[in-house]
FINUPA-784099 format. One record per residue: residue in one letter; chain; x, y, z of N, C-alpha, C in turn. Coordinates in nm, 3 decimals. Layout:
<rs>
<roti:a; vexfi:A; nx:X; ny:Y; nz:Z; cax:X; cay:Y; caz:Z; cx:X; cy:Y; cz:Z>
...
</rs>
This chain:
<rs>
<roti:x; vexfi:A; nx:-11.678; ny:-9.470; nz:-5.219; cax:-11.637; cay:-9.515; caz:-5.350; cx:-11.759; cy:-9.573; cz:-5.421>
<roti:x; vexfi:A; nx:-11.818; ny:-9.498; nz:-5.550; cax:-11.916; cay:-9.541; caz:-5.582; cx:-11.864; cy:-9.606; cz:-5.734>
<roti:x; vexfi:A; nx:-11.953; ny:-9.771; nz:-5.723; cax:-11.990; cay:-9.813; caz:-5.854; cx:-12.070; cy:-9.841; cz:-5.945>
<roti:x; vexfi:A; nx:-12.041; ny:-9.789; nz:-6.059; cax:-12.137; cay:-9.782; caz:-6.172; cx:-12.171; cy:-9.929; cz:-6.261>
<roti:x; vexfi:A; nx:-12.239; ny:-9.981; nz:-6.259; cax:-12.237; cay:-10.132; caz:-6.323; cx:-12.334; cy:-10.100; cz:-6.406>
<roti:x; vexfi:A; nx:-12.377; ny:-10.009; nz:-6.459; cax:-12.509; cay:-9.976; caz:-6.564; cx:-12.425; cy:-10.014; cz:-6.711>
<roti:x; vexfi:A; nx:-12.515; ny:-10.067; nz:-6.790; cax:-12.492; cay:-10.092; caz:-6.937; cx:-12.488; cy:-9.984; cz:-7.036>
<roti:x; vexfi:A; nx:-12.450; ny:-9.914; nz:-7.151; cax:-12.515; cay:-9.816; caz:-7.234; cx:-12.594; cy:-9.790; cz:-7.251>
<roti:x; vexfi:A; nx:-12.665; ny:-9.680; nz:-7.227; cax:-12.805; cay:-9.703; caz:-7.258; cx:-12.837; cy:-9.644; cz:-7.394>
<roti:x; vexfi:A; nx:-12.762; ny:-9.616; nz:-7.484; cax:-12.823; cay:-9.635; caz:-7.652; cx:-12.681; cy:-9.658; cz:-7.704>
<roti:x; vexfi:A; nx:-12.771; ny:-9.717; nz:-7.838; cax:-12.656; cay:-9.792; caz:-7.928; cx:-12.509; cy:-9.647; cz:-7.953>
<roti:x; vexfi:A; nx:-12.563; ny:-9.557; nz:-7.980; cax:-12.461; cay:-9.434; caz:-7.953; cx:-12.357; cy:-9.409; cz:-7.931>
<roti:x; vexfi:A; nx:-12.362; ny:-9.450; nz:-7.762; cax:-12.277; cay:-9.427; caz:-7.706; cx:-12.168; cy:-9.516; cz:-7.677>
<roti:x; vexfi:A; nx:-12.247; ny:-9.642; nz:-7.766; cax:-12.153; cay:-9.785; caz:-7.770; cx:-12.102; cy:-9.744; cz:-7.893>
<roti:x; vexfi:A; nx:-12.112; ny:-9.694; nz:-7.958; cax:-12.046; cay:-9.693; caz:-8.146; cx:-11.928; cy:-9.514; cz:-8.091>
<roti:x; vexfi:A; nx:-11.915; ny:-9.466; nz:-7.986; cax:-11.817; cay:-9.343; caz:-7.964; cx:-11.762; cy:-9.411; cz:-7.896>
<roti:x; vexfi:A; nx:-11.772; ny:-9.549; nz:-7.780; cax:-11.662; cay:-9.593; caz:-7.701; cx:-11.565; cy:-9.657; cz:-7.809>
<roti:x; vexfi:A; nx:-11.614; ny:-9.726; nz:-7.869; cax:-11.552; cay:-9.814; caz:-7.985; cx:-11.453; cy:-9.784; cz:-8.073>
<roti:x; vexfi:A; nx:-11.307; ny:-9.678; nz:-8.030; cax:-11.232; cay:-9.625; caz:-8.071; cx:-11.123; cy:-9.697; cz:-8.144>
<roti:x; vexfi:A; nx:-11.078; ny:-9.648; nz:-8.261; cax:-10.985; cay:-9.694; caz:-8.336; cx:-11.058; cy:-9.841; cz:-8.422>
<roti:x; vexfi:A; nx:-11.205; ny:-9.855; nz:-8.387; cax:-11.314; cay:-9.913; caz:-8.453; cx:-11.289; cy:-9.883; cz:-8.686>
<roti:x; vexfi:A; nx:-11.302; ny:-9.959; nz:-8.738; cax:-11.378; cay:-9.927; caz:-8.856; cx:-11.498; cy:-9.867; cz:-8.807>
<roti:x; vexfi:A; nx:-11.571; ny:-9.794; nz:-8.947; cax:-11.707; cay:-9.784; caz:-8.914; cx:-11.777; cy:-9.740; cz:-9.060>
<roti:x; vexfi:A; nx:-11.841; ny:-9.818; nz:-9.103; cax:-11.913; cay:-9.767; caz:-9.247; cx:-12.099; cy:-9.726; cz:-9.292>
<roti:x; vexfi:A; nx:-12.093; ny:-9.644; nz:-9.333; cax:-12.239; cay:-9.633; caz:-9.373; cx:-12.294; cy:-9.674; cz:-9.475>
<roti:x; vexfi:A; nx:-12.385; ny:-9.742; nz:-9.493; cax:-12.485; cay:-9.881; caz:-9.644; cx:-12.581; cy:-9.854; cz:-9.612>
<roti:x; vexfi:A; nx:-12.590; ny:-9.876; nz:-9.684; cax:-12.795; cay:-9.949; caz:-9.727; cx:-12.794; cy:-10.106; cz:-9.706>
<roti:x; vexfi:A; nx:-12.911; ny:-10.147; nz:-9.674; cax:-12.931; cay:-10.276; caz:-9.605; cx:-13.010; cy:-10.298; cz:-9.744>
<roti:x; vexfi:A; nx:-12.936; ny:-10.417; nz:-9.796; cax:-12.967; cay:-10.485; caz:-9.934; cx:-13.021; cy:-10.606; cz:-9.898>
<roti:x; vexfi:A; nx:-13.024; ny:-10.714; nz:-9.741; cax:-13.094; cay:-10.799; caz:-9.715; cx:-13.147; cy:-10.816; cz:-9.621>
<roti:x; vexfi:A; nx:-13.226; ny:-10.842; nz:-9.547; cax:-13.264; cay:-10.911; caz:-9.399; cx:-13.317; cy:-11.016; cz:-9.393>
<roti:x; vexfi:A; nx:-13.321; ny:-11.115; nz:-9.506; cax:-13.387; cay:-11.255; caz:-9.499; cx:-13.332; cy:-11.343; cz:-9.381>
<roti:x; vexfi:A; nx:-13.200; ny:-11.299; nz:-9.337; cax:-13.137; cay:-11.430; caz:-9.243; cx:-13.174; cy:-11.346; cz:-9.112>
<roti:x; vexfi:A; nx:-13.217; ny:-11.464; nz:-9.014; cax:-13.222; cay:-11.446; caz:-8.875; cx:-13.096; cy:-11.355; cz:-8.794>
<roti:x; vexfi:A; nx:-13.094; ny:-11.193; nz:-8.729; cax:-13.035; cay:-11.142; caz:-8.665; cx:-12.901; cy:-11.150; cz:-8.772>
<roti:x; vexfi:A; nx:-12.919; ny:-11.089; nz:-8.913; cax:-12.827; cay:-11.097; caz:-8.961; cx:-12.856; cy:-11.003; cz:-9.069>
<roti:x; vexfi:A; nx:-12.765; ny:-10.870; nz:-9.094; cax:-12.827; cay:-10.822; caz:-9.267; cx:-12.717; cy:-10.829; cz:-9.317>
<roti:x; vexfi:A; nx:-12.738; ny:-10.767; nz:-9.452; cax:-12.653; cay:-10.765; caz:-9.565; cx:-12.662; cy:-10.602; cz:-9.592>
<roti:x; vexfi:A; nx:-12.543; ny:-10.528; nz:-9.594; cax:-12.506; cay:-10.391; caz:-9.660; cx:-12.450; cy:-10.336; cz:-9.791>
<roti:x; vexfi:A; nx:-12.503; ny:-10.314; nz:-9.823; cax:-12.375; cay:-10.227; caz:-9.906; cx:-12.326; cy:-10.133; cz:-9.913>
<roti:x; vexfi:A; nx:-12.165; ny:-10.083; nz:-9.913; cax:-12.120; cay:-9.965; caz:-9.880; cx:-12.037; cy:-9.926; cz:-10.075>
<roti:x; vexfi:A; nx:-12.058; ny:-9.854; nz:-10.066; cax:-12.026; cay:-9.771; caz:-10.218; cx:-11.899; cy:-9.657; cz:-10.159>
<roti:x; vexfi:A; nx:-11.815; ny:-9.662; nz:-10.226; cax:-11.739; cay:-9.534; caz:-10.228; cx:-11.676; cy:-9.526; cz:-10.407>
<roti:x; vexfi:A; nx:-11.609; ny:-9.408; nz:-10.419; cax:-11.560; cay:-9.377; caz:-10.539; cx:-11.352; cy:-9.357; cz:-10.534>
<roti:x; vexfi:A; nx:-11.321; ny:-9.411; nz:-10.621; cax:-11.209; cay:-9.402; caz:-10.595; cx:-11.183; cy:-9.334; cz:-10.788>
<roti:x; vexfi:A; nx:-11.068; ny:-9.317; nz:-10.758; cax:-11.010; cay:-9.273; caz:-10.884; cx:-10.913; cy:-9.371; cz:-10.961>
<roti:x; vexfi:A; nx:-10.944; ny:-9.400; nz:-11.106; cax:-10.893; cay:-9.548; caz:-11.172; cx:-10.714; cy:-9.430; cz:-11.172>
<roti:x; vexfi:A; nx:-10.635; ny:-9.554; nz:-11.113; cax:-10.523; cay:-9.517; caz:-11.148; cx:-10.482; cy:-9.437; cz:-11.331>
<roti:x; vexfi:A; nx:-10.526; ny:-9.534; nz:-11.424; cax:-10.449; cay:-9.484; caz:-11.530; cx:-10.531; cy:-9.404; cz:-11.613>
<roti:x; vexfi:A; nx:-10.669; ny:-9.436; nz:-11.620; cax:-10.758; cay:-9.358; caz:-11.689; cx:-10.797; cy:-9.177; cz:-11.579>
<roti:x; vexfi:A; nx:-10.761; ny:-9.224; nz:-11.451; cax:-10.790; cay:-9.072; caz:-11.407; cx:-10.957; cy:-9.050; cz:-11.386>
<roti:x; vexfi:A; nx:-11.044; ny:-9.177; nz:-11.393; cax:-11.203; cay:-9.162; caz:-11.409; cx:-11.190; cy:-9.211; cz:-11.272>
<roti:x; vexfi:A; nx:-11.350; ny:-9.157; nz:-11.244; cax:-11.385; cay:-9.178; caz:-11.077; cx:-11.435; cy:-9.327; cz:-11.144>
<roti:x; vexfi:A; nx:-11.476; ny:-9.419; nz:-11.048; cax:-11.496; cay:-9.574; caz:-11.049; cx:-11.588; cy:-9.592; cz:-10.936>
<roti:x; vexfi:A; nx:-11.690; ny:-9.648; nz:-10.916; cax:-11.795; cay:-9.696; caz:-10.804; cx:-11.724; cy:-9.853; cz:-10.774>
<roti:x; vexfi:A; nx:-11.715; ny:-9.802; nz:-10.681; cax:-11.716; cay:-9.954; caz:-10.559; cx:-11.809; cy:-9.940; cz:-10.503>
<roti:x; vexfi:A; nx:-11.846; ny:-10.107; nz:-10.465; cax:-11.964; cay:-10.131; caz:-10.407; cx:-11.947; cy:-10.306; cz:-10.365>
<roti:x; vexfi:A; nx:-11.934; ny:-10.234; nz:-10.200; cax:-11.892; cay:-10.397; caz:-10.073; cx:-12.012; cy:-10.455; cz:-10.009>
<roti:x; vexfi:A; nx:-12.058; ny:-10.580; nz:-10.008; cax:-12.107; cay:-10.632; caz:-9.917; cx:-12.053; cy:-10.671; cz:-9.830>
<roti:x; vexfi:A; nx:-12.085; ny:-10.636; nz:-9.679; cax:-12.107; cay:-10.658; caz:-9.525; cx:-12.186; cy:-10.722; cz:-9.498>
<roti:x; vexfi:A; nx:-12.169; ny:-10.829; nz:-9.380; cax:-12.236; cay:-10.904; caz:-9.327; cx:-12.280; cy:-10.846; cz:-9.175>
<roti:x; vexfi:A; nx:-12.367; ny:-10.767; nz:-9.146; cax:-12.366; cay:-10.719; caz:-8.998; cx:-12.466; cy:-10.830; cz:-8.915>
<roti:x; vexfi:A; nx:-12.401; ny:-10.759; nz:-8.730; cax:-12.558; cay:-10.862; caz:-8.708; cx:-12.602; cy:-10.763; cz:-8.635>
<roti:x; vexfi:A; nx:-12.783; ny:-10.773; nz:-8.647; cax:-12.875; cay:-10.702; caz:-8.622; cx:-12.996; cy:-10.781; cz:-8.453>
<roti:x; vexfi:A; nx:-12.852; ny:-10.759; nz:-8.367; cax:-12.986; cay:-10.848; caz:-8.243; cx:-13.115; cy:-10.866; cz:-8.279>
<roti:x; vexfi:A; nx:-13.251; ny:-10.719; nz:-8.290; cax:-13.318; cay:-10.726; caz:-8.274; cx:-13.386; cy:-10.748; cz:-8.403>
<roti:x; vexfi:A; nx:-13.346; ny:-10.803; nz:-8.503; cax:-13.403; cay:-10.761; caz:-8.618; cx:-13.491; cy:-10.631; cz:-8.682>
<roti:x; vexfi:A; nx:-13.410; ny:-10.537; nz:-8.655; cax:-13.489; cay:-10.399; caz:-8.682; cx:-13.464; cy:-10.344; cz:-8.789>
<roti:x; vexfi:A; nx:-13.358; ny:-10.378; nz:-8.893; cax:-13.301; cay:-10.345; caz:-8.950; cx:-13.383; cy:-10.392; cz:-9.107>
<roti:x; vexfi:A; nx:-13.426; ny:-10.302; nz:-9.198; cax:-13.510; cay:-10.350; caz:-9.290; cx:-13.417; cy:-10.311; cz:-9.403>
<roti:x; vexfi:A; nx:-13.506; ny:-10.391; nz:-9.529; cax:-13.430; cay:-10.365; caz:-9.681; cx:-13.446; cy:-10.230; cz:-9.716>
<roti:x; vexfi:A; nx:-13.359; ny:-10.122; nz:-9.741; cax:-13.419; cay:-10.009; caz:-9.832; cx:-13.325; cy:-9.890; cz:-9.669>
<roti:x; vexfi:A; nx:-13.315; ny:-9.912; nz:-9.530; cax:-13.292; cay:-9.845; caz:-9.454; cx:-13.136; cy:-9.848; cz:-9.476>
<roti:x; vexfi:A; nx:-13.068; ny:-9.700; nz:-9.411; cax:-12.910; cay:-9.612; caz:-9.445; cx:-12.910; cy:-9.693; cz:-9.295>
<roti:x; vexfi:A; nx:-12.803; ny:-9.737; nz:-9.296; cax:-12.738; cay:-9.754; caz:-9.158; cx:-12.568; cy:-9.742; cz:-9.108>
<roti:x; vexfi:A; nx:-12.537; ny:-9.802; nz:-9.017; cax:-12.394; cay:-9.735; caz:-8.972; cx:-12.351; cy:-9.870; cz:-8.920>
<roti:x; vexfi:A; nx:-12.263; ny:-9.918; nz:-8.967; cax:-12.163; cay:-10.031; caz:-8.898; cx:-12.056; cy:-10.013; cz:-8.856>
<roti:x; vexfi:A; nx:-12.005; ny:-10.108; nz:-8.769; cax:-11.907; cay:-10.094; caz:-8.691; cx:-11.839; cy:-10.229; cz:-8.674>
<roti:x; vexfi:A; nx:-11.706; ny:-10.218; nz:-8.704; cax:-11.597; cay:-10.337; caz:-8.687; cx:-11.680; cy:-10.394; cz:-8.539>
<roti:x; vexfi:A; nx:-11.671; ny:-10.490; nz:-8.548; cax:-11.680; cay:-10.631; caz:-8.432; cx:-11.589; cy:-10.748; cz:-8.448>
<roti:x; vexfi:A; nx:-11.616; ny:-10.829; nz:-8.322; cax:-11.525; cay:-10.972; caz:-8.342; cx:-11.621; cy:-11.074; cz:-8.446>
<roti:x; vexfi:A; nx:-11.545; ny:-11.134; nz:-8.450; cax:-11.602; cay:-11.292; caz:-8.627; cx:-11.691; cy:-11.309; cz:-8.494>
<roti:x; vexfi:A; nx:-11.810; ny:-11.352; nz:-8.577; cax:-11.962; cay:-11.408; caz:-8.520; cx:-11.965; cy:-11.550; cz:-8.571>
<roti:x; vexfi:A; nx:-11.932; ny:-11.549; nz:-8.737; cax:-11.898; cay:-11.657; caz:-8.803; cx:-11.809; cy:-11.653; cz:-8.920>
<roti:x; vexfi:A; nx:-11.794; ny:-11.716; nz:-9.010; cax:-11.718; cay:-11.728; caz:-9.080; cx:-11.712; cy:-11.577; cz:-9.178>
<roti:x; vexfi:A; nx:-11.830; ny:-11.522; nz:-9.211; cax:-11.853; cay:-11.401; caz:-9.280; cx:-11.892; cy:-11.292; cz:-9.177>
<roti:x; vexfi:A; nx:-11.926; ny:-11.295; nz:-9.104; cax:-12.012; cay:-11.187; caz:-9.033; cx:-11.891; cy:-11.136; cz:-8.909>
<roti:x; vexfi:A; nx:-11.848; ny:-11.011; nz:-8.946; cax:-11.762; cay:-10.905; caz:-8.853; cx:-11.783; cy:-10.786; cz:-8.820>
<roti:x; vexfi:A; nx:-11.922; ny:-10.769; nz:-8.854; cax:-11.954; cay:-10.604; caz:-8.842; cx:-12.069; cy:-10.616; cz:-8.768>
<roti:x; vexfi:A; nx:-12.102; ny:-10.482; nz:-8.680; cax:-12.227; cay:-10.494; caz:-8.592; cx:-12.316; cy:-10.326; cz:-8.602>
<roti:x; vexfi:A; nx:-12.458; ny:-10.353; nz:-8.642; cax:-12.515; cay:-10.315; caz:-8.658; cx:-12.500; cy:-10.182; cz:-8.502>
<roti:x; vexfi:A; nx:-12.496; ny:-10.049; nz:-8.552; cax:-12.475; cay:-9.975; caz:-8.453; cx:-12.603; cy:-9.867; cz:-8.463>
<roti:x; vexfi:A; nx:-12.651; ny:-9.788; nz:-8.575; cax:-12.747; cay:-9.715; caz:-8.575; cx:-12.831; cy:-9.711; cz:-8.704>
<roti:x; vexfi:A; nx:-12.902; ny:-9.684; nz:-8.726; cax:-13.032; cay:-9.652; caz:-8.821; cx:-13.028; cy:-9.526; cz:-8.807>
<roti:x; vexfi:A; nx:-12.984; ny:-9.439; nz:-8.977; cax:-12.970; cay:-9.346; caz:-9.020; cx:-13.121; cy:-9.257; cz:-9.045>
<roti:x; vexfi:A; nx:-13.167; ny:-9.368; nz:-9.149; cax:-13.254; cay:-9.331; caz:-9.215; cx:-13.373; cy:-9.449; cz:-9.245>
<roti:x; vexfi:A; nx:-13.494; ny:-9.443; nz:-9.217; cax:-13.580; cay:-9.579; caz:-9.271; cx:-13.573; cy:-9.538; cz:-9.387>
<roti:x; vexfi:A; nx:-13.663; ny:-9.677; nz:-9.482; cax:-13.645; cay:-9.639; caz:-9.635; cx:-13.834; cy:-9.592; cz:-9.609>
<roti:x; vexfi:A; nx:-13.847; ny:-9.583; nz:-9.740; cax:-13.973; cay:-9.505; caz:-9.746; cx:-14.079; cy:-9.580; cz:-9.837>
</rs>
């Protein structure tokens, strides 16, 4: 009977176990706070009465262990437990650096 006690070994495969998870893709609009960014996620919805598309646009509070996560980079969040009072989402992958 063999056991496996190994950790994930990339963020990956932790963001596919994470089922029935939220999960959103932003742009990282801050990283001034310690192991902590700021996102924003945009989607378009349609205004009920006018029938016009409408931009939304949410800030997320993710946390970023290693601080890798820079202003200007696409990234991917993922529902987590409250860290603190604002912060419920956890930094899962880096899409894209910014340029």
């Amino acid at each position: 009977m063999e056991t496996e006690n190994s950790a994930p070994e990339t963020v990956d495969e932790t963001a596919q176990k994470a089922k029935g998870k939220k999960s959103f893709t932003g742009l990282v609009v801050s990283d001034k706070m310690e192991k902590t960014i700021v996102v924003a996620v945009a989607k378009r919805r349609e205004h009920r009465l006018y029938k016009k598309y409408v931009k939304e646009t949410k800030k997320l509070k993710a946390h970023d262990e290693n601080n890798e996560a820079k202003i200007g980079d696409r990234v991917r969040v993922v529902e987590a437990r409250p860290m603190s009072k604002d912060k419920c989402w956890k930094l899962t992958e880096i899409i894209e650096r910014a340029k």
